[in-house]
C-alpha positions as CSV (number, residue, x, y, z in Angstrom):
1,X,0.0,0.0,0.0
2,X,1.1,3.4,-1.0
3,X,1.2,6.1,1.6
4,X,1.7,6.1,5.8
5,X,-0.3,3.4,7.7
6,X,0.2,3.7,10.9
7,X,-1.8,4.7,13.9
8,X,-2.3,8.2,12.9
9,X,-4.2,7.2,9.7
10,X,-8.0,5.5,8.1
11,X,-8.4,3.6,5.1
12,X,-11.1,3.1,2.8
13,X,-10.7,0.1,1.0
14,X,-12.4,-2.6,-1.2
15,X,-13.4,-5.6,0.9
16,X,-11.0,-8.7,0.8
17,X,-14.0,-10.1,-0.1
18,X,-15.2,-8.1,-3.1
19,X,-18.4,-7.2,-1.7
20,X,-18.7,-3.6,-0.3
21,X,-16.2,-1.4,1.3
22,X,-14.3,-1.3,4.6
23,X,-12.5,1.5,7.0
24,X,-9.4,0.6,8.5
25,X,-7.0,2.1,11.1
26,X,-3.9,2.3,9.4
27,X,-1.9,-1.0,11.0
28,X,-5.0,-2.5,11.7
29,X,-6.4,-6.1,10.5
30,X,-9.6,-5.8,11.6
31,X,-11.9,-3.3,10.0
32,X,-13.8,-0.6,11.7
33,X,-16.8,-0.9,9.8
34,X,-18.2,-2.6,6.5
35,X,-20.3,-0.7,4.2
36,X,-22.2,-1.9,0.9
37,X,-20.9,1.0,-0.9
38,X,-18.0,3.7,-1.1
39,X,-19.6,6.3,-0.2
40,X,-21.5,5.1,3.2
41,X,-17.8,4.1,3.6
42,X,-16.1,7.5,3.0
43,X,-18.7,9.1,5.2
44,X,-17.9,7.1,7.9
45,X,-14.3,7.5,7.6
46,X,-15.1,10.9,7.7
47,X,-17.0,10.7,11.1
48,X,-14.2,9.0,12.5
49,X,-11.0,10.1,11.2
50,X,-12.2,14.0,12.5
51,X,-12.7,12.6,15.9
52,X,-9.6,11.0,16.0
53,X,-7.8,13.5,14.3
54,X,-6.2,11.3,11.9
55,X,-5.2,11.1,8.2
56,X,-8.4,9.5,6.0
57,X,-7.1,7.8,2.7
58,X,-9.5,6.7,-0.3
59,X,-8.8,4.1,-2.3
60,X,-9.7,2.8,-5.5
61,X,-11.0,-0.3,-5.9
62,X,-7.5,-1.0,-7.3
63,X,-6.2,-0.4,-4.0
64,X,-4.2,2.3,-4.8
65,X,-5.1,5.6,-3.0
66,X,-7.3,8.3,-4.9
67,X,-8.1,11.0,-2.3
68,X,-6.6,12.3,1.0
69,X,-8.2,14.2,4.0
70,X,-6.6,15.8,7.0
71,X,-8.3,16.2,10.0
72,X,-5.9,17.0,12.4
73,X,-2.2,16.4,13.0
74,X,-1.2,17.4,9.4
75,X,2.6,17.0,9.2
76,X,2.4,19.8,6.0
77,X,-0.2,22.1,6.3
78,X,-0.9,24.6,4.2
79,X,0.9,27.8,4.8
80,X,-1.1,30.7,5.4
């Protein structure tokens, strides 16, 4: 996987399963929630990666990683 995964980030990703969508602490084997489609996914990820203050990646179902959010804890913010 492209990108950091640690502790300090979510994932959406395609299900191992290949049916739905899944949000994953970076690091993490277990997901935090299974969805039926991207988007309740990404709005999820959402939810939780601003209370945690983490990193939120979306993938594509390729796996590789099409959109990134900051919601706290950005190591490059933007300069003002």
């Amino acid at each position: 996987m492209v990108g950091k995964r640690g502790p300090d980030t979510h994932h959406v990703v395609p299900h191992k399963g290949g049916n739905g969508w899944d949000v994953k602490r970076g690091g993490a084997d277990r997901a935090s929630g299974h969805f039926d489609t991207k988007q309740q996914a990404v709005d999820f990820g959402r939810q939780v990666s601003r209370s945690q203050q983490t990193e939120l990646r979306i993938h594509n179902q390729d796996g590789r990683i099409a959109q990134s959010d900051s919601h706290g804890r950005d190591p490059n913010p933007p300069k003002g």
